[in-house]
N, C-alpha and C positions, 0 to 999 in steps of 0.2 A: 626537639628543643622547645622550650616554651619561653615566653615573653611577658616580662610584669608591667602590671597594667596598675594605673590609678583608679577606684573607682568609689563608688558611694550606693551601694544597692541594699535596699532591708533584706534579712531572712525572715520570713513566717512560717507560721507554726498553724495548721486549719486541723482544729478536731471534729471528724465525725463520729457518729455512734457503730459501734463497733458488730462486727457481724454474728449473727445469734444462729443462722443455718435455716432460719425460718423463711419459709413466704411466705408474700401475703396472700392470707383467704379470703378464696372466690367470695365476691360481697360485699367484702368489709372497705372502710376509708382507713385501714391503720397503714405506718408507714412501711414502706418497700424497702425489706434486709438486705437485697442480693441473692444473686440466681444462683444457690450457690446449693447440693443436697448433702443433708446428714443426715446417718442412720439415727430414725427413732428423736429426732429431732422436737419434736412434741412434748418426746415425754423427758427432752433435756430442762433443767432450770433455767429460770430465767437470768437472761444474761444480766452480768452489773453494768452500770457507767461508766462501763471503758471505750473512749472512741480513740484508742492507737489503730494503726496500720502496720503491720510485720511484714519487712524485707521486700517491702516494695510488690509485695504479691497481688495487689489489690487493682483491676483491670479498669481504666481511666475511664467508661462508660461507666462503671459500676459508681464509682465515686463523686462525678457527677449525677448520677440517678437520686445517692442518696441526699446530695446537698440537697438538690429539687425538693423532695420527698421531705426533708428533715427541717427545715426553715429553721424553727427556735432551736434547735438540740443540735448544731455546730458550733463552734468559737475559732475565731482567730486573732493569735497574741502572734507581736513584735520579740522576736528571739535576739535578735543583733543587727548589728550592722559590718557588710565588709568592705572594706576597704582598701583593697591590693585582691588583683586577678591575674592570675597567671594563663594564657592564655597559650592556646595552641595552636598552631598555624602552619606548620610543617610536619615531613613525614616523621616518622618514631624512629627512632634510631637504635640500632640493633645493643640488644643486653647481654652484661659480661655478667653471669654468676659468681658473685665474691664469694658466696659461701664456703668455697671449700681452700681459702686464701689467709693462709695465718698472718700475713701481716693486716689485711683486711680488716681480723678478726681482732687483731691485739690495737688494730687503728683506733674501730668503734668501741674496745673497750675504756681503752686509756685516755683519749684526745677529745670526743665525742659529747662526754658525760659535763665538761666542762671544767673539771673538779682539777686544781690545780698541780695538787700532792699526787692522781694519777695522771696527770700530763708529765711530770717531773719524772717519773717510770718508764716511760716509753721511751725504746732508744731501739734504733737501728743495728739488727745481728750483725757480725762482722762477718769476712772471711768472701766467698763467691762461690753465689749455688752453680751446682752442677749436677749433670742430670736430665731426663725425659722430661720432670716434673716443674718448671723453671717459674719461679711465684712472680710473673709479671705484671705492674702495673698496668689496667687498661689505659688508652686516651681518652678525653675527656669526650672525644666524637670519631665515632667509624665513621660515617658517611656523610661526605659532602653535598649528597643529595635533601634541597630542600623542598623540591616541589616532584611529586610523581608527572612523569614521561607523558606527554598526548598522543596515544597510541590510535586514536582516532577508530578505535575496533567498532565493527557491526556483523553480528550476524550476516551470512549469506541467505538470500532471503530463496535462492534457486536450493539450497542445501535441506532434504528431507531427512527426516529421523524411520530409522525400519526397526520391525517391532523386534529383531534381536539384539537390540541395544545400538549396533550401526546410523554409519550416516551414508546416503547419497545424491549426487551429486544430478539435478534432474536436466542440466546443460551440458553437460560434459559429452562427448562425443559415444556414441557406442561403438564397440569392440566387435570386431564382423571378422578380420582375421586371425590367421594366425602367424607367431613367429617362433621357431623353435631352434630348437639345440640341434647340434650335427648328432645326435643319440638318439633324440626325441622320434616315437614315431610317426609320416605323412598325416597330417589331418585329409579327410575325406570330402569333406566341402566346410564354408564359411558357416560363420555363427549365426550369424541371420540371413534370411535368403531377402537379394534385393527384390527391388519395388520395380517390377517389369512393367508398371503400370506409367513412368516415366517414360517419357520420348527420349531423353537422355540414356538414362539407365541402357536402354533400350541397344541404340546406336553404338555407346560404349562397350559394352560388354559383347556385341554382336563384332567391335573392330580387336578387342582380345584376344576371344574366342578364334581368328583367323590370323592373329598373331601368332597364338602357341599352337596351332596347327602346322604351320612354316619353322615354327622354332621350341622345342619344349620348355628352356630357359631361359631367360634374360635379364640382364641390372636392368634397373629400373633406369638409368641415363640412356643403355640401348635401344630399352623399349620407346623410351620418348622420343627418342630419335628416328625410330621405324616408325613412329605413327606420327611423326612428322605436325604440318597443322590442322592436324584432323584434332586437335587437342589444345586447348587454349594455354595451360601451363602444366607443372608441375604439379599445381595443389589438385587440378581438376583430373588428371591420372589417378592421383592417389585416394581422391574420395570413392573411384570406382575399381579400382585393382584388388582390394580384400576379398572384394566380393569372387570372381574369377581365380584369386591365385593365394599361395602363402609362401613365405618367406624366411629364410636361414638367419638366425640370429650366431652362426658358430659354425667353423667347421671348411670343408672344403668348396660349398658352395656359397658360403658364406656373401649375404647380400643379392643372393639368385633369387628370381623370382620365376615359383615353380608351378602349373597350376595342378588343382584339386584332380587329384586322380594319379599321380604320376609321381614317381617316388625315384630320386637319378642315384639311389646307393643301392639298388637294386640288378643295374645292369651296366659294364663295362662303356657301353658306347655313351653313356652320359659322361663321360670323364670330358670331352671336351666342351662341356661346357660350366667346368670348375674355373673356379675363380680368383685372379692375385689382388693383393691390398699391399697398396703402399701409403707410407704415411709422407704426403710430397711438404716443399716449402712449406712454412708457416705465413701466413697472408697478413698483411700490412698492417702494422698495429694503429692507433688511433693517434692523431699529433694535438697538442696542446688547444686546447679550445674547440674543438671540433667534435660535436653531437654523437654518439650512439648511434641514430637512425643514419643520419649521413653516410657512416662508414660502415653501415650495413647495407643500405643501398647499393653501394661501389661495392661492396663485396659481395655479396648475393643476388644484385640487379639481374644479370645477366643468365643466371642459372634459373630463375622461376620461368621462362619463357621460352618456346623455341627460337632457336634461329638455323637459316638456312646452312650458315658458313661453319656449324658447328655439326653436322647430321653425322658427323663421321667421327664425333670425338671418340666414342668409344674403343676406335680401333688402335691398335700402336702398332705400327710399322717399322720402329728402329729410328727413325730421320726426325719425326715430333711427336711432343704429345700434348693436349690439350687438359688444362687443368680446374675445368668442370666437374672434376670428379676423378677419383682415387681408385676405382676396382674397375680389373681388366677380368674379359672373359680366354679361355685360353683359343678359343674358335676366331676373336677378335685380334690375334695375337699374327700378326702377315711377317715380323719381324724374319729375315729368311732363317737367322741362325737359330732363334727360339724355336720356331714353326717347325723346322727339322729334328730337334731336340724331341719335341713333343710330337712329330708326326710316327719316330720311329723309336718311341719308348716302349718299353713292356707293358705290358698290365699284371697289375698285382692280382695273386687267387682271388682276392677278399679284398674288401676297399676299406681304408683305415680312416678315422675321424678326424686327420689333419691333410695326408697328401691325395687321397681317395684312393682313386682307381691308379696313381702313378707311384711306384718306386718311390720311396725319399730320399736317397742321394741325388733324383735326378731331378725330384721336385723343388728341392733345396738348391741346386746349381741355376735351375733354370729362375729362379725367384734372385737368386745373385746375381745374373748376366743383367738380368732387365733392370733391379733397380740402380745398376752400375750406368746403365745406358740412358733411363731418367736421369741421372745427373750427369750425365755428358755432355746428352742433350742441351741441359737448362744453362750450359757456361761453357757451349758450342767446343768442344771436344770430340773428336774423328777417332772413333773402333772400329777397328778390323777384326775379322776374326784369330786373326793370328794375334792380337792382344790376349785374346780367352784361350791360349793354348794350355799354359796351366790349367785354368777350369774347365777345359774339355777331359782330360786327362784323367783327370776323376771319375771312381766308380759312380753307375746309375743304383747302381742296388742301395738297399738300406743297410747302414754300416750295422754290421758287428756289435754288440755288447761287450763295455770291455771295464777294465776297473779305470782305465784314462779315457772316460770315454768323450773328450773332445776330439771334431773333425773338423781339421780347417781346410778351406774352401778360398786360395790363392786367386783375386784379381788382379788387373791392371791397374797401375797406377797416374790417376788421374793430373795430380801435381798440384792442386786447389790452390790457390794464394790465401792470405789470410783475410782476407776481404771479402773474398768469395765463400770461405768459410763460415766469415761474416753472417753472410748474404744468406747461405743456405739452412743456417742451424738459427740465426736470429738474434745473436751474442756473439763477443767475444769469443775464438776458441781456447777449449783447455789443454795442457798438457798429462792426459794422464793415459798412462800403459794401456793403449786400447790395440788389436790386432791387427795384423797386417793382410787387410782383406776382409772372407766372410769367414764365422766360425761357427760351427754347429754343434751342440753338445745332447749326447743320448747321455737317459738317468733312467737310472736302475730304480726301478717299482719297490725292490725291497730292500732300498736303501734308504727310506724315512724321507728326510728332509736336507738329511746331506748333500748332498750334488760336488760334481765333480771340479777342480779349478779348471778352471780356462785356460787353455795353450798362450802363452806368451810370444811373441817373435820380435827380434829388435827391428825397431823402423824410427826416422825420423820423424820430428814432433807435428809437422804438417800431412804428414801419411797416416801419422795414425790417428788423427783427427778425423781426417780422411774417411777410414775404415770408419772409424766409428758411427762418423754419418752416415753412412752408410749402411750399419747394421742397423740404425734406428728405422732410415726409411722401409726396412724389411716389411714385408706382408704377415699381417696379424690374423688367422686363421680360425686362431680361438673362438670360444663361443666369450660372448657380452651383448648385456641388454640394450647397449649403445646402439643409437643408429649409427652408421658408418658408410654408407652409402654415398658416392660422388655426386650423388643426382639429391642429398637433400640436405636440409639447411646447415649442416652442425660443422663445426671448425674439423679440426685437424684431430687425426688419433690417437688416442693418450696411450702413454707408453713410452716401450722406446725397440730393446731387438723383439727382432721376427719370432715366431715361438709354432711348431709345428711338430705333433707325433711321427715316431716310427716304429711300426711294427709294436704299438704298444707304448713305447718309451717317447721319452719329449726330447725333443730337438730342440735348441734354442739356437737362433742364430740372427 
């Protein structure tokens, strides 16, 4: 939009003499044309007395050169005077093409011209368009925006340009390990070899080194808890663990920390040291006026740092569990009824990329007893094992392919109040058809994108609230580029049920 302005300023008019293509010859005192070459310029005639300037072509050192140069052979004459300035001061505001707008068209014809007898002509068609094509007047202004954004932008001044068009980044940390897919295969060692020329480095990698000696695999919460205070925190682990080890971004080991050399989908006896994910409570949201940093502090304070009273959290015993961290290893697992489960399960010929080396009915049951027993836990509830009679009962194999192919998976029921509900999901609960227990569903490979419906079972609207939470907090197996690990900074697991291969097909539960 523009602004009328009063004002009072002359236009002039300045003739110079106009350009003939010549220079001036080495020598001579005649006056300077312009830098400018023509063919055969010598042998053109001499120009007339014309000193216009065409389309503004004419290069502002050029035309001061020739005033200098030309003293008597310019003029300037008084063209007018203006008097109203319209002036601009805000952004532009976006343009509607009338051109292809018949009333537009018949507007500038008839109303425009001024002409009375075609004012008198113009009338409004009747009737109501319809149609794709719909001849809408614009508004007089799209955008309320008068002043462009302070985006306050600068250049990164650490940010290099590489010579194939790229850019990178010369602060940003380097890439030393690895983390891969449960498919992916063992990297051989790290991407750079550390700097053994540190006293750190040194000591570090020397207390690793005799960690995975005593142990092949570890979360990264176990391992800092075996090395105790020989380690100031968490950050200082992690700037020396790539170097030593690489890490499952997917799959059965999913958040295991393996080192270079040693490949656990290679041999049966690595199976215990596979690993469950649950996705526990949601942690305390932030209350009105209270900072960012604050409630990161309280929520994260205590996980950067060792502590004594916590050197055990890793392990789950059935009685607590500490919520430092989300991923259990199954060797960490003392729990007597699980421990049993998993001490005298079969091993599969061949290890699959969600339950490994164990059966999936039985890897499935045993991911249902425990996250049932985290929530018992957290809102002091007493299991027996004669509660998980039904879910003993159940086969250990991997079900059957079938065209119904959900298997449900019958727990105890807990009885949760609606508070506690509350309390564990972080909302309100809902009432909607969720299952009575856990439910797992195999999909057929060459059924596209269909999948099968879910088994229904009648339960009360608190029960199946219930289950439902319950399938959320399931263990996530899958590969994602998410960190997900108990032991490092990131919230809670996105998602919601458990999701686990069998024998090829996906289980969902």
């Amino acid at each position: 939009m523009s602004h009328n302005a009063r004002s009072h300023n002359v236009v002039l008019k300045v003739t110079v003499p106009k350009r003939t293509g010549r220079k001036r010859k080495r020598g001579t005192d005649g006056p300077w044309e312009g830098d400018l070459e023509v063919t055969d310029a010598e042998n053109q005639p001499p120009s007339k007395d014309e000193v216009l300037s065409y389309a503004r072509l004419d290069d502002p050192k050029v035309l001061r050169r020739k005033l200098a140069d030309n003293v008597d052979s310019y003029q300037v004459e008084a063209v007018g005077v203006i008097r109203n300035t319209h002036r601009f001061r805000g952004l532009a505001d976006f343009y509607w093409d009338m051109s292809k707008s018949s009333f537009a068209q018949r507007y500038v014809d008839k109303v425009l011209p001024g002409d009375v007898d075609k004012i008198k002509e113009f009338k409004f068609l009747p009737g109501t368009d319809k149609g794709s094509n719909v001849d809408i007047l614009p508004p007089p202004m799209f955008t309320h925006m008068s002043l462009p954004f302070n985006y306050q932008y600068s250049q990164n001044p650490y940010v290099r340009a590489t010579e194939d068009g790229g850019t990178v980044n010369t602060t940003a940390v380097k890439q030393v390990g690895y983390f891969i897919g449960a498919e992916d295969p063992a990297p051989a060692g790290p991407q750079l070899a550390p700097d053994m020329t540190d006293p750190r480095m040194v000591e570090i990698m020397a207390e690793l080194e005799a960690a995975f000696e005593e142990r092949p695999v570890w979360t990264r919460r176990s391992l800092l808890n075996h090395l105790g205070g020989k380690l100031k925190n968490w950050n200082e682990l992690k700037k020396y663990l790539n170097y030593a080890a690489y890490q499952f971004k997917g799959g059965p080991w999913r958040d295991g920390v393996v080192p270079y050399g040693i490949d656990p989908r290679t041999d049966p006896k690595y199976r215990t040291y596979q690993t469950l994910m649950f996705k526990l409570p949601k942690q305390k949201r932030a209350q009105r006026g209270q900072t960012w940093k604050s409630l990161r502090k309280v929520q994260m304070g205590p996980l950067k740092e060792f502590l004594e009273e916590l050197s055990e959290s890793h392990v789950f015993d059935g009685e607590t569990f500490h919520t430092d961290g989300k991923v259990w290893q199954v060797c960490d697992i003392t729990d007597p009824l699980l421990k049993e489960l998993l001490e005298n399960a079969a091993i599969r010929p061949e290890w699959d990329p969600s339950s490994g080396w164990y059966h999936g009915g039985l890897w499935a049951k045993v991911k249902a007893i425990m996250k049932t027993k985290l929530v018992a836990i957290q809102f002091d509830r007493h299991l027996t094992r004669e509660d998980f009679a039904m879910t003993l009962q159940t086969g250990d194999q991997t079900p059957v392919r079938s065209n119904q192919a959900t298997f449900h998976l019958p727990l105890p029921n807990l009885r949760l109040t609606d508070e506690e509900l509350t309390q564990l999901r972080g909302r309100q609960p809902t009432k909607k058809n969720k299952h009575k227990g856990y439910s797992v569903r195999v999909r057929d490979p060459n059924a596209g994108v269909k999948r099968a419906a879910a088994e229904e079972a009648p339960a009360a609207d608190l029960q199946e609230e219930e289950a439902r939470l319950l399938e959320e907090m399931g263990s996530g197996n899958e590969d994602s580029d998410e960190d997900d690990s108990g032991d490092d900074e990131d919230g809670d697991i996105p998602g919601g049920r458990s999701e686990m291969d069998v024998d090829g097909d996906t289980i969902y539960g």
